[in-house]
C-alpha positions in Angstrom: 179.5 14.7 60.5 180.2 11.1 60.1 179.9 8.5 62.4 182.2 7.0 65.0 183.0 3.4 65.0 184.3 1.7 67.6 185.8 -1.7 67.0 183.9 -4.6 66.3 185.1 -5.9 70.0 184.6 -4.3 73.0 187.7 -6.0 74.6 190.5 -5.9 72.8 189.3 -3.3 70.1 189.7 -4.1 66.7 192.7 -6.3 66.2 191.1 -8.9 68.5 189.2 -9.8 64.9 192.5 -9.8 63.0 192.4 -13.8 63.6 194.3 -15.2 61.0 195.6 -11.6 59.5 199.2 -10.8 60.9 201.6 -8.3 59.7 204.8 -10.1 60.1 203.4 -12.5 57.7 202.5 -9.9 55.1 206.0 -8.4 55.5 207.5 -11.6 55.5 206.1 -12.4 52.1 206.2 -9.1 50.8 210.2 -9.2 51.7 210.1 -13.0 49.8 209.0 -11.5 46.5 211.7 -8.2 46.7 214.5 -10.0 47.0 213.0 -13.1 44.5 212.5 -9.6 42.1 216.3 -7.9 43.0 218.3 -11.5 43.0 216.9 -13.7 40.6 214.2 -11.5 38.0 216.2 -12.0 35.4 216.4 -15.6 35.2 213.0 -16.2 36.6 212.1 -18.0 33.2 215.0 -21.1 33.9 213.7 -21.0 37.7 209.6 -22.3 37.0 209.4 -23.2 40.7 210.5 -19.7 41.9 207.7 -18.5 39.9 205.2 -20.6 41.5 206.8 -19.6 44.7 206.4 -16.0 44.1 202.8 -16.0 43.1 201.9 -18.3 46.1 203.7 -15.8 48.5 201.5 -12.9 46.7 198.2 -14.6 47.0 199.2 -15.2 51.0 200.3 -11.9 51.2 196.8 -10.8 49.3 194.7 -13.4 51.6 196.4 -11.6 54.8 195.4 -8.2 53.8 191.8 -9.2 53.0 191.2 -10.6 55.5 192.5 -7.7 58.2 190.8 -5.4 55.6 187.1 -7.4 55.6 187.2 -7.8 59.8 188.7 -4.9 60.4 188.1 -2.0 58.6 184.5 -3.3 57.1 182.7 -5.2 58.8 182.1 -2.6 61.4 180.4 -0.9 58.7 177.0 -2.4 59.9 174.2 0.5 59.4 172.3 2.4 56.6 174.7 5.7 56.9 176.5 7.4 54.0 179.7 6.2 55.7 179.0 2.5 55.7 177.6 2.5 51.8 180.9 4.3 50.9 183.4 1.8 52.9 181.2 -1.0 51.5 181.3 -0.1 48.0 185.1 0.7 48.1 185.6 -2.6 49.6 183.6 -4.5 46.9 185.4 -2.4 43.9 188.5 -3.5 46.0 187.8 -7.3 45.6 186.9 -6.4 42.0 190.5 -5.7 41.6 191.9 -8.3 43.2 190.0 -10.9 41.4 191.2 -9.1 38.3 194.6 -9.2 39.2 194.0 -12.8 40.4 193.0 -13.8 36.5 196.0 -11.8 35.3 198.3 -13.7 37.6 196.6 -17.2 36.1 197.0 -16.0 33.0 200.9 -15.4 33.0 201.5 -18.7 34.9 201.7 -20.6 32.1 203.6 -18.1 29.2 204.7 -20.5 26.5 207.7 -19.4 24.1 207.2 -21.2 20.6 209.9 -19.5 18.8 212.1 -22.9 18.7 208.7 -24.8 17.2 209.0 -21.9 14.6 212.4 -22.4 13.7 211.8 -25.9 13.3 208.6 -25.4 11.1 210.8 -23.0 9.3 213.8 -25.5 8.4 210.9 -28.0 7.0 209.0 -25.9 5.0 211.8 -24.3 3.4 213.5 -27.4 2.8 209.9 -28.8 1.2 209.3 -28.7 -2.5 207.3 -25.1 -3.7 204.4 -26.7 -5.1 203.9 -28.3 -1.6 203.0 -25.3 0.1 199.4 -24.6 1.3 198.0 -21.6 -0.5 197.8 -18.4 1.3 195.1 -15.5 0.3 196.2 -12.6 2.3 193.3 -10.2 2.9 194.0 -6.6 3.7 191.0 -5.0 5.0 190.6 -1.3 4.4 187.6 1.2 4.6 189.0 5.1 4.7 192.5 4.8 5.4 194.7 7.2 3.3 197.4 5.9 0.4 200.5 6.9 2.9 198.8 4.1 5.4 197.3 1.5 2.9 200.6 1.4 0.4 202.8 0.0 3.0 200.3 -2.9 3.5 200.5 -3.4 0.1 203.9 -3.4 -0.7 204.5 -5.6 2.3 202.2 -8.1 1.7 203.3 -8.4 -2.2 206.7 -8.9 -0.6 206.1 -12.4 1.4 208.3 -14.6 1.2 205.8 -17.6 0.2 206.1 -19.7 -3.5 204.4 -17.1 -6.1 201.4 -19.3 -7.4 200.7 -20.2 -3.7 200.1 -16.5 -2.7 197.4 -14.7 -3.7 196.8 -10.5 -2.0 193.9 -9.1 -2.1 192.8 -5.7 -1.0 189.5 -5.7 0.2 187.8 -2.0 0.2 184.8 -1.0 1.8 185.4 2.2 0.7 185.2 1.7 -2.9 188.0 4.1 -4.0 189.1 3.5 -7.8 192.6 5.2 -7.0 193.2 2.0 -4.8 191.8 -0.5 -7.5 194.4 1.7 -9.9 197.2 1.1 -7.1 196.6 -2.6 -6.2 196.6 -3.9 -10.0 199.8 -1.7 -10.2 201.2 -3.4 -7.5 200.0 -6.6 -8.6 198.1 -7.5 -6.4 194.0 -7.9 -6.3 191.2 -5.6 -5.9 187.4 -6.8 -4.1 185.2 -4.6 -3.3 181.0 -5.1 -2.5 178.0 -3.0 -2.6 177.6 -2.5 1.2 178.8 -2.1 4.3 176.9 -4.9 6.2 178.3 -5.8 9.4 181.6 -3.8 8.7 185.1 -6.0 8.8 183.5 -9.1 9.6 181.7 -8.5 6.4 184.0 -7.4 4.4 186.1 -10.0 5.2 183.1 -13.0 4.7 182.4 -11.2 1.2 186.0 -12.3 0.4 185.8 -15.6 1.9 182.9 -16.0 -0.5 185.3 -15.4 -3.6 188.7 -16.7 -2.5 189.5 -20.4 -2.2 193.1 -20.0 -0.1 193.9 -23.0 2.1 195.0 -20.5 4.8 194.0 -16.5 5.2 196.0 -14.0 6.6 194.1 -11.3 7.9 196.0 -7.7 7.8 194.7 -4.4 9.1 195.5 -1.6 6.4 198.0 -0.3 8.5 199.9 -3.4 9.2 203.4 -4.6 7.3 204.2 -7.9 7.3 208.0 -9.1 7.7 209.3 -11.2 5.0 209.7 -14.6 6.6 205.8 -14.2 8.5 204.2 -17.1 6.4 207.6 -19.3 6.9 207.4 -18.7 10.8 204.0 -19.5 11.3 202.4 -21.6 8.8 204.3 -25.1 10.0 201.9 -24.7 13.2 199.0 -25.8 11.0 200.3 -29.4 10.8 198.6 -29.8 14.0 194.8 -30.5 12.8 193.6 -29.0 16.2 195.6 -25.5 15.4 192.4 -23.3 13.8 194.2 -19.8 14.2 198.2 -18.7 14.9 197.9 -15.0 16.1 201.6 -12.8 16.2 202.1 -9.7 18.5 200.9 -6.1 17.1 204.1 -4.0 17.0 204.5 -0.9 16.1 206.4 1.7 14.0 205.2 4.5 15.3 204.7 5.5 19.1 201.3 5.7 21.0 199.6 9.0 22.7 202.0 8.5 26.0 205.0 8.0 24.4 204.5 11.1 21.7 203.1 13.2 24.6 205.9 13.1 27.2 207.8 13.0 24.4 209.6 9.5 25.4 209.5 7.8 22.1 213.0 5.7 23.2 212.6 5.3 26.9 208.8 3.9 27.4 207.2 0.7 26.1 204.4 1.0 24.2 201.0 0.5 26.1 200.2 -2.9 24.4 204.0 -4.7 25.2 202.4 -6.3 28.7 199.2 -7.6 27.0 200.9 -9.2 23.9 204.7 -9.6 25.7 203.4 -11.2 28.5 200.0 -12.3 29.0 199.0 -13.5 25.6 202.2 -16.2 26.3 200.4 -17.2 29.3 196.8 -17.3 27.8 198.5 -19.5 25.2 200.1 -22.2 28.1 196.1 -21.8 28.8 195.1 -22.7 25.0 193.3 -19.7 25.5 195.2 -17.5 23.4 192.5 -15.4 20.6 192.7 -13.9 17.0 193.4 -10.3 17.3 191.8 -8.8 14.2 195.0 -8.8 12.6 198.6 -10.8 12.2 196.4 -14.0 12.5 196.4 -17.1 10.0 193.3 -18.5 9.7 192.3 -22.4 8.7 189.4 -21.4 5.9 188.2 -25.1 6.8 188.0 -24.0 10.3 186.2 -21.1 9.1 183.7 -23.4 7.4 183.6 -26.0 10.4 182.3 -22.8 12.3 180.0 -21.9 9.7 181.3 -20.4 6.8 182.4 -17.0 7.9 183.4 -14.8 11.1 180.7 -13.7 13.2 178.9 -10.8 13.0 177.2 -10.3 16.3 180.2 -8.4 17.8 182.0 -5.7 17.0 184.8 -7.3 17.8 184.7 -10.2 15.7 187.8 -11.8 16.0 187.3 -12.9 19.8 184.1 -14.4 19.1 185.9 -16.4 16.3 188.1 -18.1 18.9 185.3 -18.8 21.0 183.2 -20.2 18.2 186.2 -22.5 17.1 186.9 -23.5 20.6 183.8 -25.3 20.5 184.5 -26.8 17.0 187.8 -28.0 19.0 189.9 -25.8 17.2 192.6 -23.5 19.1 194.7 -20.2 18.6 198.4 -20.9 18.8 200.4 -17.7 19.7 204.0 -16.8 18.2 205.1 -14.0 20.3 207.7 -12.6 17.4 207.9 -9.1 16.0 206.7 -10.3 12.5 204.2 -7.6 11.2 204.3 -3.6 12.3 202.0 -1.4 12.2 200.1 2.2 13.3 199.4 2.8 17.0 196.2 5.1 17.8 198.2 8.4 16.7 196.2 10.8 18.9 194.1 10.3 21.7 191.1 10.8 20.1 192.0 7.6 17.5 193.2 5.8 20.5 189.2 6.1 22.7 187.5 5.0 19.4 190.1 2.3 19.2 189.3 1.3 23.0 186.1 2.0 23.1 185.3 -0.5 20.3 187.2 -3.3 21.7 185.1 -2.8 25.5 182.2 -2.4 23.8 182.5 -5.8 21.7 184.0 -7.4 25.1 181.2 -6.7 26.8 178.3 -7.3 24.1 179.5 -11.5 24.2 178.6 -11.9 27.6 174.8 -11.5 26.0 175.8 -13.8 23.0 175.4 -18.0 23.1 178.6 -18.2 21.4 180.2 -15.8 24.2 182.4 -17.3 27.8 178.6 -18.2 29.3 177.4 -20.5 26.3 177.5 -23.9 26.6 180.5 -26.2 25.4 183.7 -24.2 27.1 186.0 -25.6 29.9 185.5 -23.2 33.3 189.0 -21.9 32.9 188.1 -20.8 29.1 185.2 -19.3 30.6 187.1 -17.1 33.3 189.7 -16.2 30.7 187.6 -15.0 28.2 185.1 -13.0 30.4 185.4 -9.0 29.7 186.2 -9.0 33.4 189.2 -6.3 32.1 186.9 -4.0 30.6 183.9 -4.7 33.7 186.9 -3.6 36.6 189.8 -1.4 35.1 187.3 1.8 34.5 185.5 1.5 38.0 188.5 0.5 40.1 190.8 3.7 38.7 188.2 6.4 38.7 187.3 5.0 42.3 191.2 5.2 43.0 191.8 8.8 41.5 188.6 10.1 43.3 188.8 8.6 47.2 191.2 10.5 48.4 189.3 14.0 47.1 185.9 12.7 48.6 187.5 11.6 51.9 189.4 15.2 52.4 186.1 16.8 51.0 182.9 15.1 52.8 185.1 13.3 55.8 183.5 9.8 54.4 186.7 7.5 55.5 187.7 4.7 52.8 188.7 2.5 56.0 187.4 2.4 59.2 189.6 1.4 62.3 192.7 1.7 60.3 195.5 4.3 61.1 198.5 5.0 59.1 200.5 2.2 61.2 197.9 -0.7 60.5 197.7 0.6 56.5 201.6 0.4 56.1 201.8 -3.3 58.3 199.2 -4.2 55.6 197.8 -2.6 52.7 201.0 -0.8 51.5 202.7 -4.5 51.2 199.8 -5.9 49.2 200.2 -3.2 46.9 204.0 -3.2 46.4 203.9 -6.9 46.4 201.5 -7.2 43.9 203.5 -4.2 41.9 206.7 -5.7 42.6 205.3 -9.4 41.2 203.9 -7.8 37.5 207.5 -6.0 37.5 209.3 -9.5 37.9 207.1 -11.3 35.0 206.9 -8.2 32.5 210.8 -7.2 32.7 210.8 -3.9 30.7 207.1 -4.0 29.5 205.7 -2.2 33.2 206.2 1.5 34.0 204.1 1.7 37.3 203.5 5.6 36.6 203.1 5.0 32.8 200.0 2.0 33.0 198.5 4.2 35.9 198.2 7.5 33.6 197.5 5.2 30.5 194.4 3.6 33.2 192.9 6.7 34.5 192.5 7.7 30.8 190.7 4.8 29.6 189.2 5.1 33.1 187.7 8.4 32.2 186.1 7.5 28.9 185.3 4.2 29.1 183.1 4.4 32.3 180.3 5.3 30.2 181.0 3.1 27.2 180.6 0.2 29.8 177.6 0.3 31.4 176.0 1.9 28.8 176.9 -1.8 26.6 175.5 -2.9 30.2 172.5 -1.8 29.4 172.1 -1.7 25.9 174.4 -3.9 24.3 173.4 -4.3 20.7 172.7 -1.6 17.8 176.0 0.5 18.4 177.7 1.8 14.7 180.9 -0.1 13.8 183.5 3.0 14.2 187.3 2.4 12.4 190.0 3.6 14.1 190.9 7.0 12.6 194.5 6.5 10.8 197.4 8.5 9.2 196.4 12.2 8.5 192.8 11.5 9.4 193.8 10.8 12.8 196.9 13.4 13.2 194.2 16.4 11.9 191.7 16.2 15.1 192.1 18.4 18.3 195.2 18.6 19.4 193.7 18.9 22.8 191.5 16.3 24.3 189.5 18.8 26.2 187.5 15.8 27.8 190.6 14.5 29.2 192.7 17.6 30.5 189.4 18.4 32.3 189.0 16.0 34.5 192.7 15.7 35.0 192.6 19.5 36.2 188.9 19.4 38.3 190.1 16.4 40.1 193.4 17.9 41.0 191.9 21.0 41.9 189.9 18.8 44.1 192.8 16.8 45.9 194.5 20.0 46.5 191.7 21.8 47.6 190.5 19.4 50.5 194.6 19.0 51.7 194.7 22.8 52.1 191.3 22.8 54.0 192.5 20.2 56.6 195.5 21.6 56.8 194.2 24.8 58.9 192.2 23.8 62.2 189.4 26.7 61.0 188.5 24.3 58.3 189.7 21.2 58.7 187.0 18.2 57.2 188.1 15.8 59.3 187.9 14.9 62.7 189.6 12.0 63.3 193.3 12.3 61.4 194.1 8.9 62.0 194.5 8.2 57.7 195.6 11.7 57.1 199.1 10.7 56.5 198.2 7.9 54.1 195.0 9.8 52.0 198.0 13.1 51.5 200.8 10.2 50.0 197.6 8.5 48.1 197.0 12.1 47.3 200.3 12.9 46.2 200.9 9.8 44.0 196.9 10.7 42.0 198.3 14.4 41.5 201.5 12.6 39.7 199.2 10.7 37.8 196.8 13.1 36.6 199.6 15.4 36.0 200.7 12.9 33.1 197.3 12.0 31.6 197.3 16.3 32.1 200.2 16.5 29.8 199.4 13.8 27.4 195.6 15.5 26.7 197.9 18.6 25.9 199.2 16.5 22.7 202.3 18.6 20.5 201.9 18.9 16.8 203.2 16.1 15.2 207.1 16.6 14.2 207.1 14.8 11.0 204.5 12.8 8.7 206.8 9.7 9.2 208.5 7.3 11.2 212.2 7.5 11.5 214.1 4.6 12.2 218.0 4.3 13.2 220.2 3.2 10.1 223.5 3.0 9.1 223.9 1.9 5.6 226.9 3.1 3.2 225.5 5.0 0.2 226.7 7.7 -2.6 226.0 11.3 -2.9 225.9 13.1 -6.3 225.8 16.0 -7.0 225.7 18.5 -10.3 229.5 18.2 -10.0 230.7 15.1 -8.7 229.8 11.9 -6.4 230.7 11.2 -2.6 230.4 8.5 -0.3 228.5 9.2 2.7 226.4 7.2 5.8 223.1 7.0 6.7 222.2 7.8 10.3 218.7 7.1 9.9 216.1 7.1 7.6 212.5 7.6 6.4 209.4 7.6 3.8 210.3 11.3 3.2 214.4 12.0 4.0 217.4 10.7 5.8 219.9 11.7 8.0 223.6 11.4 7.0 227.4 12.2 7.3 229.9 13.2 4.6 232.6 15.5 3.4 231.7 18.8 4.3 232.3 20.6 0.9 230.0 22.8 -0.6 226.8 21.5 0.2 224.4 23.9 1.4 220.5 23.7 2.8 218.2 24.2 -0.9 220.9 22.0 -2.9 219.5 19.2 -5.0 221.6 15.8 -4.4 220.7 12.0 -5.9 220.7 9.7 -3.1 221.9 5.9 -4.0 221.2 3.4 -1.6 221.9 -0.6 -1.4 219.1 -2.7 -2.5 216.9 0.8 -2.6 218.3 2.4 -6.0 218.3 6.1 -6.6 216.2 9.1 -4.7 216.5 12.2 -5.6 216.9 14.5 -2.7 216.5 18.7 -1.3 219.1 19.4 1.5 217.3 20.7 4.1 219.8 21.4 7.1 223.5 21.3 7.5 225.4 20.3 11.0 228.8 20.5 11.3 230.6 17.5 12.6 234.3 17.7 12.9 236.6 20.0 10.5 236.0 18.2 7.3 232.7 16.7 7.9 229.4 17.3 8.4 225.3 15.8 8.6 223.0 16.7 6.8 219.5 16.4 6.9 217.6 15.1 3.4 214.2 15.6 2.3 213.2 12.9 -0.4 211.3 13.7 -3.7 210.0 9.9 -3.9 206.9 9.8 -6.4 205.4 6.0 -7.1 208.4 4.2 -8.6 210.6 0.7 -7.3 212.6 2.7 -5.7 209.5 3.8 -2.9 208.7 0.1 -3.0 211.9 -1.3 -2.1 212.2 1.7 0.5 208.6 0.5 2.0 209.7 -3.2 2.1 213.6 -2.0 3.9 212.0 0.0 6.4 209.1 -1.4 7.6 209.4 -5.5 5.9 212.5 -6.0 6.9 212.8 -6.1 10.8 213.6 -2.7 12.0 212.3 -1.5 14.9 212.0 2.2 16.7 210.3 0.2 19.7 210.9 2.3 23.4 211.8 0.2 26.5 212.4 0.8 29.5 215.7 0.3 30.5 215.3 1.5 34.0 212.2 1.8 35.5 213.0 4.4 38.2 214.9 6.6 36.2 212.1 6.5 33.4 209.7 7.4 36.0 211.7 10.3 36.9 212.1 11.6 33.7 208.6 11.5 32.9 207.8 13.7 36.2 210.8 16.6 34.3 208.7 16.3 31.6 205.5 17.4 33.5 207.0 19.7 35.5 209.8 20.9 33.9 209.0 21.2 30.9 211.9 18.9 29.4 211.3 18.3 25.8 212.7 18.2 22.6 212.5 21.2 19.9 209.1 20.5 17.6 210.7 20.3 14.0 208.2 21.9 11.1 206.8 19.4 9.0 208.4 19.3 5.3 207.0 21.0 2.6 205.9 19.1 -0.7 208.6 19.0 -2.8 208.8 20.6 -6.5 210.4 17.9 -9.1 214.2 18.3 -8.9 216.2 19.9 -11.5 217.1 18.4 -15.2 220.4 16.8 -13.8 218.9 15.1 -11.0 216.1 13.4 -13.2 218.9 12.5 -16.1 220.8 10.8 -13.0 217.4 8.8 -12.3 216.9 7.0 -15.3 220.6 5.9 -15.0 221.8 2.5 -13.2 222.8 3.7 -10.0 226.7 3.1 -8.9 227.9 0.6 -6.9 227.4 1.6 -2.9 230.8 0.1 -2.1 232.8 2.2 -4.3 233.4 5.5 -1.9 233.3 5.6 1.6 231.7 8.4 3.7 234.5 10.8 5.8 233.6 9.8 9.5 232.6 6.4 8.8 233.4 3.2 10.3 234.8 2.2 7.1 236.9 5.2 6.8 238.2 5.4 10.3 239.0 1.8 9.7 241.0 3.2 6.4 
């Protein structure tokens, strides 16, 4: 049985401590930042001193609550018992968090918006003479990633916009694979390879350094597609002599474990829109903005200023080449544009290697000279780049998801002298205050339930990774991020996961039914009871997400879709017809036309604008009104131009499937019918490999295709206009 604490005054009990700690004050701030977040959120970027207001009404809010919480509910917490360790150490994983959401604040205090520098770097450069132009060597790094991940790259990359003789691509392969040497020089583009694997990227990467002689280097991942206009866009930043790296956003064509698992591809940002979105902006106002491993041009004499090549004493290399060229007096500019895509983690098991890598490499450059404690950085560099992320986030969530079980289990209270009054007067306005102020600065980019099941999962895994880097930092194998069918062929469920999710939900519900009958009620005192079942409540919710994302669906098609409306022509064995794409893909489309004839298993030729000719299989048939219909294509699209300039429309070009939240409530909601309900759209069979099309079809091929404006699709804007 636990011990009984009386208050830490004998007269006046325990609010005669509160001192400076007053609830009217809390709520008063706490109803400052509402009604700053309701009335004036979305111009809170014209209004700079309304931001500064806000934060200063969170940290008084924050400084109120800490300070009832220290006098109050810990300090009384004075003796050796199992009850005082376990109130201290909440209390200290407590200030852990606030000091990281403290740095986050800090960070997005200062968010810069460079897009109009952009523009105006653009109009020069475009308007400068060709042979002017730095040269460029783009490097695409690539170790085991399949030809459907690393062709996109490719054909991206060969696609810049950029003066011909002042672009050089390379494909750099650890892997050694002579179908890739066969499928760069046929892409024209070049081919390095080495005779190890020392020191993984980073070396693969120095090796090319070693034989390339670009002014600037454009580090890619093999998964990522750069727009057209990327080297216009950035490149004019390098007229400052201080500017070492510029680093874009990753974005995404695809859609992360969360967002494929709830099966919310439309209506949730991915996981990585708050990081890049918002707090890279502010880490830029900071000059404390960092190379991302890919999307970033480099400065080679930058490189060479910092000794030749990227370090290698990381796993994650690229944050220890900002640091390192901090010191040089070199900075990272950020352009917060959507100007390469590529591949999120595509099953959880891709997405822990992924995040296990980057905490791992976070936490080995504490132990590294060139790291935030060397020598030669200012103190708010050195706050900004500690791991302090990676130290908190996996302590302070599995401490949050497992409290409420271990207080309703063992009796061991998480506060002492606190009842549900005192916890609503002042923790509960911390909390929503502090919720309420990330909502305000990350408009769209925050789903409270989504970053609380996305944190319990990293929670979970990373735990170990962390203090086991703790202890041993060094001598951990580089692992690559599995990709394409190498990462959609593991487990489709992460037992790991769903088994924690379950135990500790079988936990929380356990200990409320056992104090909920007086024959074996835990607890004595039921002054938190109220509280510990809502905390209770709100952890089921969560786990009942990171639950259902563990239990990941087979994937519905080998390729992103994205939304597109373009007028094309039909042909068939008999005649031609004008139809519209509704969207479109590596491996089919989606359009309308006249509904005549066409059945699923017909052959059709497919012409479309600045693509050229595809030979199709229909594969379904929907009927649309009396006369017209959809139809669902599957593509037979060997190598050809035709694939390239498909590659280069859909993923060069500026399209974008990205999910956002549009409503935060409501997409909460409908991620909660999703658990429990079971809401979810019908799984679609992937397509078979095609057989080549008939005789007809491959005659039509080798012809010039017809002109796209020629015949207009039944149903179309065009038409209706007609």
């Amino acid at each position: 049985m636990p011990a009984t604490f009386e208050g830490p005054a004998e007269a006046g009990g325990p609010d005669a401590v509160v001192g400076l700690a007053s609830p009217f004050l809390g709520l008063a701030c706490l109803a400052f930042i509402v009604l700053a977040r309701f009335f004036l959120g979305k111009g809170l970027d014209r209004h700079p001193a309304l931001q500064r207001m806000t934060m200063a009404a969170l940290a008084l809010l924050a400084i109120n609550y800490l300070w009832w919480r220290f006098t109050v509910t810990v300090l009384p917490a004075n003796d050796l018992s199992a009850q005082s360790v376990f109130v201290w150490t909440l209390f200290l994983i407590e200030l852990l968090a606030w000091a990281d959401t403290t740095v986050l604040f800090l960070e997005i205090a200062r968010r810069t918006d460079r897009s109009p520098e952009a523009d105006a770097h653009e109009r020069r450069l475009r308007a400068s003479d060709p042979a002017l132009l730095p040269s460029v060597d783009v490097f695409i790094a690539t170790y085991n990633e399949s030809r459907e991940v690393v062709e996109k790259s490719i054909v991206g990359a060969a696609g810049l916009d950029w003066p011909a003789e002042r672009l050089r691509v390379w494909v750099l392969d650890d892997g050694r694979r002579p179908w890739l040497e066969a499928f760069a020089r046929d892409h024209g583009v070049g081919y390095l390879t080495r005779p190890d694997n020392a020191h993984a990227k980073a070396g693969n990467i120095n090796a090319a350094l070693a034989r390339t002689d670009g002014a600037f280097v454009l580090v890619l991942d093999a998964d990522f597609v750069p727009q057209h206009n990327f080297l216009y866009r950035t490149a004019g930043f390098f007229d400052d002599p201080a500017t070492g790296i510029v680093q874009v956003p990753h974005n995404f064509f695809n859609h992360d474990p969360l967002q494929t698992g709830m099966d919310m591809r439309t209506a949730l940002p991915d996981e990585q829109r708050l990081f890049f979105d918002v707090i890279m902006p502010g880490r830029d106002g900071w000059d404390c903005a960092f190379c991302c491993g890919s999307n970033g041009i480099i400065r080679r004499s930058a490189i060479e200023a910092a000794g030749g090549g990227l370090p290698t004493t990381s796993v994650t290399e690229d944050i220890l080449l900002t640091l390192v060229l901090l010191r040089k007096g070199f900075r990272t500019r950020y352009l917060g544009e959507r100007l390469a895509v590529g591949l999120a983690p595509e099953s959880l098991a891709a997405y822990f290697v992924q995040r296990m890598r980057w905490a791992r490499g976070g936490i080995q450059t504490l132990f590294l000279r060139d790291g935030p404690l060397g020598p030669g950085l200012r103190p708010m560099q050195r706050l900004l780049f500690l791991p302090l992320h990676w130290l908190s986030q996996p302590l302070i969530y599995t401490t949050a998801i497992l409290t409420p079980a271990i207080y309703l289990l063992t009796g061991l209270r998480p506060l002492l002298n606190a009842d549900t009054q005192s916890v609503l007067l002042y923790q509960v306005p911390a909390v929503l205050g502090a919720i309420a102020t990330v909502r305000m600065f990350a408009r769209g980019q925050f789903v409270p339930l989504a970053a609380a099941a996305h944190s319990v999962m990293q929670a979970v895994r990373l735990l170990p990774v962390v203090f086991g880097t703790l202890i041993r930092p060094f001598g951990h194998a580089f692992k690559v991020t599995p990709k394409g069918a190498e990462a959609r062929d593991g487990r489709l469920v992460d037992r790991p996961t769903l088994w924690f999710a379950l135990l500790v939900m079988f936990a929380t519900l356990a200990g409320l039914a056992l104090n909920s009958h007086s024959a074996t009620r835990i607890i004595d005192d039921g002054a938190l009871v109220p509280i510990v079942a809502f905390w209770s409540i709100v952890n089921i919710l969560v786990l009942a997400v990171v639950a259902r994302t563990a239990l990941q669906a087979p994937p519905k098609r080998g390729e992103e879709r994205f939304e597109l409306r373009l007028p094309c022509i039909l042909e068939t064995v008999d005649e031609a017809r004008g139809a519209e794409t509704r969207d479109l893909s590596m491996t089919g489309a989606a359009l309308i036309t006249r509904d005549d004839g066409l059945r699923p298993g017909d052959w059709v030729v497919l012409t479309l604008p600045e693509i050229g000719r595809i030979a199709a299989r229909v594969a379904r048939r929907n009927v649309v009104t009396d006369d017209t219909a959809s139809f669902g294509l599957q593509f037979w699209l060997p190598a050809s131009a035709e694939r390239s300039a498909l590659i280069r429309r859909l993923y060069a070009s500026g399209l974008s499937n990205a999910g956002a939240a549009r409503d935060v409530g409501r997409t909460m909601l409908q991620m909660l019918r999703r658990v429990f309900l079971r809401e979810t759209q019908e799984a679609q069979a992937a397509p078979v490999p095609l057989q080549p099309p008939p005789d007809w079809a491959l005659a039509l091929l080798d012809e010039a295709p017809p002109a796209t404006g020629a015949l207009t699709a039944p149903g179309s804007r065009e038409g209706r206009a007609a």
